[in-house]
C-alpha positions as CSV (number, residue, x, y, z in Angstrom):
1,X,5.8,3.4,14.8
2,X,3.9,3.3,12.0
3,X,1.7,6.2,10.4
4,X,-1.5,6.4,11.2
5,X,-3.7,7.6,7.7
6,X,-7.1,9.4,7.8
7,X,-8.8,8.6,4.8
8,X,-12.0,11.0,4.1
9,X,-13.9,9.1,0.6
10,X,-17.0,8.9,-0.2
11,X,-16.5,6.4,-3.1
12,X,-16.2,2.9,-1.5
13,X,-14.5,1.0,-4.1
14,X,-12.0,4.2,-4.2
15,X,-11.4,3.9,-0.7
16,X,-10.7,0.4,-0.4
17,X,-8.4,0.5,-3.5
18,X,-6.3,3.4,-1.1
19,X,-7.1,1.3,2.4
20,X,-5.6,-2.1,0.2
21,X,-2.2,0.2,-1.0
22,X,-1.5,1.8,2.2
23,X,-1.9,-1.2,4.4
24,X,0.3,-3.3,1.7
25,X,3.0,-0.6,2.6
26,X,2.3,-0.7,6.2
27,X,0.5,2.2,7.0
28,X,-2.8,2.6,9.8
29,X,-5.8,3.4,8.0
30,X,-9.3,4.9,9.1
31,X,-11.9,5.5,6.1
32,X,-15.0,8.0,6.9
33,X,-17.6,8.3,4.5
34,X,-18.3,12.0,5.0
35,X,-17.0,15.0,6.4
36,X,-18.4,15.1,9.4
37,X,-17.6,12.0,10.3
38,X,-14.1,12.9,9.5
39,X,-14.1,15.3,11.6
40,X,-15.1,13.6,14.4
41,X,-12.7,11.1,13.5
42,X,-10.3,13.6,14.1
43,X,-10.5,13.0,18.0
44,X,-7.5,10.8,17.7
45,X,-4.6,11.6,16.3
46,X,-3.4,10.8,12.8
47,X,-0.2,11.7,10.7
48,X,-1.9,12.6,7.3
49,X,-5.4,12.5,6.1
50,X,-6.3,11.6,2.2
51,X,-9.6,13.9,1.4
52,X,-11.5,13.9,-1.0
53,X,-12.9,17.4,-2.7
54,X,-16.1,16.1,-3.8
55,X,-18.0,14.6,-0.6
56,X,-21.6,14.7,-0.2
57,X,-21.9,16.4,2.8
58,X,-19.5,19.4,2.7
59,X,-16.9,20.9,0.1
60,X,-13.6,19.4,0.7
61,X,-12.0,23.0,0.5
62,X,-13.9,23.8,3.3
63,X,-13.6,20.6,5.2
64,X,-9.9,21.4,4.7
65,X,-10.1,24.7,6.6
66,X,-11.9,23.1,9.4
67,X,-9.4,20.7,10.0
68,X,-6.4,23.1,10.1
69,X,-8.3,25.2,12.6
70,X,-7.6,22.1,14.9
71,X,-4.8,20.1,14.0
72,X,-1.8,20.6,11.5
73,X,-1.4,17.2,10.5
74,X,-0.4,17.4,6.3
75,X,-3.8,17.0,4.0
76,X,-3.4,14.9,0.4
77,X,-6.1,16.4,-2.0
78,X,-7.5,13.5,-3.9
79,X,-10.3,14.6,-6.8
80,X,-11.7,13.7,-10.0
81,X,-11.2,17.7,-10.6
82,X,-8.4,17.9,-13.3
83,X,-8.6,21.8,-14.0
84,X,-5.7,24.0,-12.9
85,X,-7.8,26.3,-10.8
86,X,-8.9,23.7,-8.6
87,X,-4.9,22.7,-8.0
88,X,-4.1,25.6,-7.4
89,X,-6.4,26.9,-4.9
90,X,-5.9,23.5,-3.1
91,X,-2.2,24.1,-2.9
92,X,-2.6,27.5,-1.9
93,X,-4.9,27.0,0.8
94,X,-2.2,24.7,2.2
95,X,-2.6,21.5,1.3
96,X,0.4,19.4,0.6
97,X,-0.3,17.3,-2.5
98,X,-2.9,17.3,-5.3
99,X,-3.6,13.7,-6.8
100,X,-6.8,13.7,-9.7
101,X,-8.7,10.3,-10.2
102,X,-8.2,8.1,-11.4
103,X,-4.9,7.4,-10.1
104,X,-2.1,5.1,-9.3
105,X,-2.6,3.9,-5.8
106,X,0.9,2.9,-6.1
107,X,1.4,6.6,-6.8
108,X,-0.3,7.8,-3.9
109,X,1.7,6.0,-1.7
110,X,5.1,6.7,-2.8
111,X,3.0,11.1,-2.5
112,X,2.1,10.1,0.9
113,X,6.0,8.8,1.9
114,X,7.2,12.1,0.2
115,X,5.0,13.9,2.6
116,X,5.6,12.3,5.9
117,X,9.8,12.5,4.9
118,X,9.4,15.9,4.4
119,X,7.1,16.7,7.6
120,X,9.3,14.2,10.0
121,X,6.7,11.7,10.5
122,X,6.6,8.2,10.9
123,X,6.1,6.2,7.6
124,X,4.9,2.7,7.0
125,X,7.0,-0.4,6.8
126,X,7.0,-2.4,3.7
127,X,5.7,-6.2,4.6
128,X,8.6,-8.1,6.2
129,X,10.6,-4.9,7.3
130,X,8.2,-3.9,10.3
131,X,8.7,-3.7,14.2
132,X,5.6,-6.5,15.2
133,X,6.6,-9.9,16.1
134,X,5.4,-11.7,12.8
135,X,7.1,-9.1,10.6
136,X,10.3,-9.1,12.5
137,X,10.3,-12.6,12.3
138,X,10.5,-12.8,9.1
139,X,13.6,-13.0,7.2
140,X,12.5,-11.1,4.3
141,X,13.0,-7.0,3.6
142,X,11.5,-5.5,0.9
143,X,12.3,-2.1,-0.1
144,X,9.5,-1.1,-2.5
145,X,11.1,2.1,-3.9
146,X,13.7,0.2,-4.7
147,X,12.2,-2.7,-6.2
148,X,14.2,-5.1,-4.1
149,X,13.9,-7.8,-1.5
150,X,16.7,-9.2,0.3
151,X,16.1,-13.0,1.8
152,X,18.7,-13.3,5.1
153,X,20.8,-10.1,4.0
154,X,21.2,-11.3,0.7
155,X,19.5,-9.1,-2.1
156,X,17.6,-10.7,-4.6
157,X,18.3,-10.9,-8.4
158,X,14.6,-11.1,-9.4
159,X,12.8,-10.6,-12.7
160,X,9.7,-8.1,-12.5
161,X,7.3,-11.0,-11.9
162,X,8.7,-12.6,-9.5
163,X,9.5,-9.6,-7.6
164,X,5.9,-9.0,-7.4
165,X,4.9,-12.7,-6.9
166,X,7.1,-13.0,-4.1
167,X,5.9,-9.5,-2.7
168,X,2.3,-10.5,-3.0
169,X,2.9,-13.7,-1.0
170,X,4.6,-11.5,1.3
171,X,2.2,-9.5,2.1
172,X,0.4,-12.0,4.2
173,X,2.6,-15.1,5.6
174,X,0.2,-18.5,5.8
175,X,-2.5,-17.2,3.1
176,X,-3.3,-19.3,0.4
177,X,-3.6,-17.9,-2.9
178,X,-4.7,-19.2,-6.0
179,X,-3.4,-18.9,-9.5
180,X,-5.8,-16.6,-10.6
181,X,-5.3,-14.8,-7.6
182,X,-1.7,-14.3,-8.2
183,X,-1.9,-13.3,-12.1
184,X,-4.9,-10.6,-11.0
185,X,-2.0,-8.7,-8.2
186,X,1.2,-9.1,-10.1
187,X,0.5,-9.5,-13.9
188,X,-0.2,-6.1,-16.0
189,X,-3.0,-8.1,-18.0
190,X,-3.4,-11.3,-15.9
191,X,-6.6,-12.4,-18.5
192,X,-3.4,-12.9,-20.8
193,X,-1.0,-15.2,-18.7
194,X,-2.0,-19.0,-18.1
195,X,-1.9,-21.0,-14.8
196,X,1.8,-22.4,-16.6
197,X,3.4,-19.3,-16.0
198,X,2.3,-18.9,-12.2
199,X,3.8,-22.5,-11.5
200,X,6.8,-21.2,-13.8
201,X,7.9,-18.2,-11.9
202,X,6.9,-20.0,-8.7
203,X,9.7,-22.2,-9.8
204,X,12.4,-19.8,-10.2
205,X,11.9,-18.2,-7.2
206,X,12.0,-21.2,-5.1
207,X,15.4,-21.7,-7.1
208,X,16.3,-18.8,-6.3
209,X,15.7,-19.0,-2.4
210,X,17.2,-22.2,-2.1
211,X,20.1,-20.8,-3.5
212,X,20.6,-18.9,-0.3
213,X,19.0,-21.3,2.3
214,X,18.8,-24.4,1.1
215,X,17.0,-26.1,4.0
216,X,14.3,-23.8,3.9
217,X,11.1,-24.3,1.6
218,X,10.4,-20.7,1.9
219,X,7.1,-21.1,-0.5
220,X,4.4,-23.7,-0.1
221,X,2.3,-25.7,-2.3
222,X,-1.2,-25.9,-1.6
223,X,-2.5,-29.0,-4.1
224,X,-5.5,-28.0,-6.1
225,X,-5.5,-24.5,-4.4
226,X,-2.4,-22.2,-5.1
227,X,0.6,-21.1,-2.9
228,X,1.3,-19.3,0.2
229,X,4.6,-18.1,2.0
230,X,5.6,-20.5,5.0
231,X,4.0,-19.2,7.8
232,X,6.4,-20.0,10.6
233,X,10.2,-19.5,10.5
């Protein structure tokens, strides 16, 4: 089962940068706006929630205390509050991480894992490694803290790129993406990389693929539009 993740933000581009992380991972998310709405949210159950200390409609110290009074799922501080007193009387009011923006969302993902291992409760599954029918079909694993995928039981020998290319793709079978697409998710400065070295990488991989399956074109070319991973297998 896959965690479920309460995330309490008022910042929308904020939130969707930590909705777009934890899904990539696997995870369940639910964004609120407010506190309040939050809390109300908090009528279903969830495995962690990601709050904010700044929100407009109550402190997130004290939204904190509220929701321990009912539930005793763990609690991720995320601020733009960088002093040491706020960390600490986050920490010592019982929260179980401190994160200060900006961050990694990467980062917070690999917090929120350290969390849910430590508190015994379900994590996400990495694209390709879930329990659903399309994921379990696939016949790609990717093990993220690794930075590994293995292709019918076989690992990998990937460069960084293409270990990110061919995560991106995987992330959702059958969806085309452009070049530009590609260099913006997996490229550290994609304003710096040409189309060239999309098609380039996209070449070794396939090589690379084929070397374990040969009759499968595991990546497809979409003329004039970009790539996508083949949908069925």
């Amino acid at each position: 089962m896959n965690a479920r993740i309460l995330i309490i933000e008022d910042e929308p581009a904020i939130a969707d940068n930590i909705v777009y992380a934890l899904e990539t991972e696997g995870f369940k998310c639910r964004w609120c706006a407010t506190g309040q709405e939050g809390l109300a949210a908090l009528d279903e159950p969830y495995d962690l929630a990601v709050l904010d200390v700044g929100l407009p409609d109550i402190g997130g110290f004290d939204l904190f205390k509220e929701i321990r009074k009912r539930h005793e799922l763990p609690v991720l501080f995320l601020t733009a509050r960088a002093g040491e007193i706020d960390r600490v009387v986050g920490l010592e009011l019982g929260a179980d991480d401190y994160v200060v923006k900006p961050f990694s969302p990467r980062e917070l993902a690999a917090r929120i894992k350290a969390i849910l291992r430590r508190t015994g409760r379900p994590a996400g599954n990495a694209p390709g490694a879930g329990t659903g029918s399309a994921a379990a079909a696939l016949p790609f694993v990717l093990d993220p803290e690794r930075c590994a995928i293995t292709y019918y039981g076989t690992r990998l020998e990937l460069a960084r790129y293409e270990y990110r290319l061919l995560g991106v793709l995987l992330e959702k079978p059958g969806r085309v993406l452009s070049r530009e697409q590609l260099m913006e998710k997996a490229w550290d400065v994609p304003e710096a990389s040409l189309d060239r070295t999309v098609d380039a990488h996209i070449k070794s991989l396939r090589a690379k693929l084929r070397q374990v399956k040969p009759e499968v074109e595991a990546i497809v070319t979409h003329r004039g539009l970009g790539y996508s991973l083949k949908e069925e297998w």
